[in-house]
N, C-alpha and C positions, 0 to 999 in steps of 0.2 A: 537142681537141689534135691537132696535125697533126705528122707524124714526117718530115721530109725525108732523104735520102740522097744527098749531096754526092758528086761524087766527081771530083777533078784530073787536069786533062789539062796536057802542057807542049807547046804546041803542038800536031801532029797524032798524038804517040804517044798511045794509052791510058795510064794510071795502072797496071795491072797491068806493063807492060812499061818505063813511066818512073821507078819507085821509089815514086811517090807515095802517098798513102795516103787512103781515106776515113773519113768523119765520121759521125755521126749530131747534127743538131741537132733541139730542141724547138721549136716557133712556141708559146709561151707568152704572147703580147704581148694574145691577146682577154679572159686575166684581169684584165689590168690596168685598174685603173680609170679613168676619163674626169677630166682635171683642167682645169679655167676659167681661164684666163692673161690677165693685167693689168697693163701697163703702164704705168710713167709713164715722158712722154719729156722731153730734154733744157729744152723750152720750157714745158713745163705744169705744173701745181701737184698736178693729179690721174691717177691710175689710171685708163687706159681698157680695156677690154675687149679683147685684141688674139686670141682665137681659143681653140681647144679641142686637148687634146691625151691620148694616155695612155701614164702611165710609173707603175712597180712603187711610187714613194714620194713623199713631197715633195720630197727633193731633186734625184733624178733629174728631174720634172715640171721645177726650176728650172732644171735642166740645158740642158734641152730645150728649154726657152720662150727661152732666150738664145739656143741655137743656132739657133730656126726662126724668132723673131720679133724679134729684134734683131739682123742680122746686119749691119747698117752702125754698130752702137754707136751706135744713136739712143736707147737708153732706159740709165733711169739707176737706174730699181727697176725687179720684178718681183715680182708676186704671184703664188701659183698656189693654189688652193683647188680641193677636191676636190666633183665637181658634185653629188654628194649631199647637199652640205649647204647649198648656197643651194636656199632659197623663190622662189617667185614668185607675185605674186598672177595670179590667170587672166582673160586682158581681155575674158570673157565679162561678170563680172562688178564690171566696173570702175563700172558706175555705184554701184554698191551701196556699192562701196569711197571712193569720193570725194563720192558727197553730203552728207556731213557739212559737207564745204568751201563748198557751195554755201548755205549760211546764215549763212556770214561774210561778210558782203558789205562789213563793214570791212577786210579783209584785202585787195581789189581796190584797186591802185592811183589808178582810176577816183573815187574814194571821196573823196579828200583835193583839196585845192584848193591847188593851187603858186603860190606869189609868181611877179610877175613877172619877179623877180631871178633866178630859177633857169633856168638854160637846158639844154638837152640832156639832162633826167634821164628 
C-alpha cells in the first residue's frame, strides 16, 4: 500500500501561504481484482473479448468497461467476469484435448457428398 501526500498550489504561491490545504490518499487499486470485459457491438450477435481491467466490484468493472471500451457507443452489452474464474485449457496439451475429434471423421464436412444443386455451401 502506498501513502501519497498531495499538496495544492494556486499558481506560484505555496499552499501554506494560499489557504489551501493537504490530503492524504491511499493507492489501494493493486487489491483490486483483474476483471475480463466482453463486448457485444452494435452489428454482432455475440460477445467479443474487448480487454482486461481492475475495479473493487462488478459494477464498478461495468462502469469501467463502458468508459474505456465503448467510448464511441459502439456496444450495446457488456459483460465483465472476474478472471479467476475462467478456465483454460493449456495448448501444450491441446492434442490430448481434441483427439477424440479426430475419430469422427463423420463429422468432417469432406465426408458427405453435395448434390449438384447446392451451390456455395
Amino acid at each position: 500500500m502506498k501513502n501519497f501526500i498531495r499538496k495544492f498550489y494556486y499558481g506560484d504561491i505555496p499552499e501554506e501561504k494560499a489557504g489551501g490545504g493537504s490530503y492524504q490518499t491511499v493507492n489501494d487499486t493493486t487489491n483490486w481484482p483483474l476483471w475480463e470485459v466482453f463486448i457485444r457491438s452494435k452489428q454482432g450477435l455475440d460477445h467479443k473479448h474487448a480487454g482486461s481491467l481492475h475495479a473493487a466490484d462488478a459494477q464498478m468493472a461495468i462502469e469501467n468497461a463502458r468508459d474505456v471500451y465503448t467510448r464511441r457507443m459502439e456496444g450495446v452489452s457488456i459483460w465483465v467476469v472476474e478472471s479467476k474464474y475462467i478456465t483454460a485449457s493449456n495448448p501444450e496439451e491441446a492434442g490430448e484435448l481434441y483427439e477424440p475429434a479426430v475419430d469422427k471423421i463423420y463429422r468432417h464436412p469432406t465426408f458427405y457428398q453435395l448434390p449438384d444443386e447446392v451451390n456455395h455451401m
